[in-house]
C-alpha positions as CSV (number, residue, x, y, z in Angstrom):
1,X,26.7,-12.5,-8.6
2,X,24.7,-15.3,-10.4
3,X,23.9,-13.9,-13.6
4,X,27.5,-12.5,-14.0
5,X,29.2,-15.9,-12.5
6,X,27.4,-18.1,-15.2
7,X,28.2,-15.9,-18.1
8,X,32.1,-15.3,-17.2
9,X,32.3,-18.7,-16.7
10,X,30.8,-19.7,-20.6
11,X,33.2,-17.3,-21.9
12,X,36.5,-18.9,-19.3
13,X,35.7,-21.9,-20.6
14,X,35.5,-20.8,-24.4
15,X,38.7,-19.2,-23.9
16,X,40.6,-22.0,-22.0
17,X,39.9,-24.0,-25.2
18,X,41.0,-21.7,-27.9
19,X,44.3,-21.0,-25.9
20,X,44.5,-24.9,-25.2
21,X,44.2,-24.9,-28.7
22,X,46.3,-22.7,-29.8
23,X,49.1,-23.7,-28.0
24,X,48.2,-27.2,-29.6
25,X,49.1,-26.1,-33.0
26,X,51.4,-23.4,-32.5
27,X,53.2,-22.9,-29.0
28,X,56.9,-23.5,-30.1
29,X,56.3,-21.0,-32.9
30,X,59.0,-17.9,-32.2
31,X,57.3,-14.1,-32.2
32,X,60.1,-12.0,-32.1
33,X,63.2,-11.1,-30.5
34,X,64.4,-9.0,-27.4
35,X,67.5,-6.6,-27.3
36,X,68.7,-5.9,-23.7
37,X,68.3,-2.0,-24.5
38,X,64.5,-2.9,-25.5
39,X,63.6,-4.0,-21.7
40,X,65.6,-1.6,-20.2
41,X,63.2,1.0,-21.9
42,X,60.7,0.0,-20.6
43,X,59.3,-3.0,-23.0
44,X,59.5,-0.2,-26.0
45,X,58.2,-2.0,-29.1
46,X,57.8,-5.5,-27.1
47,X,54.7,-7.8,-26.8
48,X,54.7,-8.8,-23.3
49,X,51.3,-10.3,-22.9
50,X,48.0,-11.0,-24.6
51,X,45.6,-8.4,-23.6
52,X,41.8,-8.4,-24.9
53,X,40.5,-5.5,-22.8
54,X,42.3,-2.5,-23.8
55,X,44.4,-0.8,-26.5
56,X,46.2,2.8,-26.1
57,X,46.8,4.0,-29.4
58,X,48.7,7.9,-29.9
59,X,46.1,8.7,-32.6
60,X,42.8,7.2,-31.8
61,X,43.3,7.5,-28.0
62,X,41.8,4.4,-25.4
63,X,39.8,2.0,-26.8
64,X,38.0,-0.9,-24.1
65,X,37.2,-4.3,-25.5
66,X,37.6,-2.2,-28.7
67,X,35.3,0.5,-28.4
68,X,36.1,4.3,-27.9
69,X,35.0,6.0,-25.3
70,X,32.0,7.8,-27.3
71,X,31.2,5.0,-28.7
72,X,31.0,3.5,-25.1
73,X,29.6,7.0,-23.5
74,X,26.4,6.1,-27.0
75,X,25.8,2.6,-26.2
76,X,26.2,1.7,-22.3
77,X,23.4,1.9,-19.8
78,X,22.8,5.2,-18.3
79,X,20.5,6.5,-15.3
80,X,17.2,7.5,-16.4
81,X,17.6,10.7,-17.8
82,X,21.7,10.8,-17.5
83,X,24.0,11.7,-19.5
84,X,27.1,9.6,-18.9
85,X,27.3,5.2,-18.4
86,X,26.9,3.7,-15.8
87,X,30.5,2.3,-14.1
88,X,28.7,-1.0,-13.8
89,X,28.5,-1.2,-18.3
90,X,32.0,-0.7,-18.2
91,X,32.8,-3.3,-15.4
92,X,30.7,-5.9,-17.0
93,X,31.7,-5.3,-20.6
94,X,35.6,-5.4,-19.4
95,X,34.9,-8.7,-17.7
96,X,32.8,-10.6,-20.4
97,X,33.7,-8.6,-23.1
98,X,30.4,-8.1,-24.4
99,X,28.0,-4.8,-24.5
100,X,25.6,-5.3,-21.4
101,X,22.0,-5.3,-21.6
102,X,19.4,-3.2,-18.8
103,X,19.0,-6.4,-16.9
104,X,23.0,-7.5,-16.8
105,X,23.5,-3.6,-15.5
106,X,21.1,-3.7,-13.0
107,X,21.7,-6.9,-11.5
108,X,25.5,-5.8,-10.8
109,X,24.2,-2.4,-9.2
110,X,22.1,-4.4,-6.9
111,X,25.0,-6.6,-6.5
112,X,27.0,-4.2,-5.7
113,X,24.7,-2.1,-3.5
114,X,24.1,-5.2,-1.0
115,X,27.8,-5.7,-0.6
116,X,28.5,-2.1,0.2
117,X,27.7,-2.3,3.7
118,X,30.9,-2.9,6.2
119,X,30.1,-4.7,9.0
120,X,30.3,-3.1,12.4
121,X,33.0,-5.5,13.6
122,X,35.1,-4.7,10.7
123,X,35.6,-0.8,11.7
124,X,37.4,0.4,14.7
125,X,35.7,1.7,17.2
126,X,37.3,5.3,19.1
């Protein structure tokens, strides 16, 4: 996946830096504190992990990479004369966390398409 490799990997890299980085300058810094009751409610008002690619909020519903989903269903690729994104926009915007262009979108389709096929020897045979 050429085009997709070389730009996950620019953004990895950024990324590895920032949290090499921050960990630098702050990693002994304390963020809170866990009750026993709090995991055995499930994680209820915990941060368990750093997460970039989506946010559940009771009010504005799901957001991806910080868009909603009509704002994602308005600007992602879509089939000549379709109404609804392409699963391949989403995929590439989780993963490089950036709006895809045409060319980006189309590339993974055909990426996708080639790698479709199973090869004879992997099914079972009555």
């Amino acid at each position: 996946m050429g085009i997709l490799k070389d730009r996950f990997k620019i953004k990895a890299e950024a990324s590895a830096a920032d949290v090499k980085e921050l960990l630098k300058q702050h990693g002994s810094k304390k963020i809170g504190e866990v009750q026993l009751s709090q995991i055995y409610q499930g994680m209820r008002g915990i941060t368990g992990l750093v997460s970039e690619t989506s946010l559940l909020d009771a009010k504005e519903g799901i957001r991806f990479r910080g868009y909603s989903i009509p704002e994602l269903q308005k600007h992602l690729p879509k089939v000549p004369g379709g109404t609804e994104p392409l699963p391949e926009g989403l995929f590439y915007l989780m993963l490089i966390g950036e709006l895809p262009d045409e060319e980006a979108v189309n590339y993974i389709t055909s990426s996708w398409q080639r790698r479709s096929h199973v090869p004879n020897h992997v099914c079972l045979l009555p």
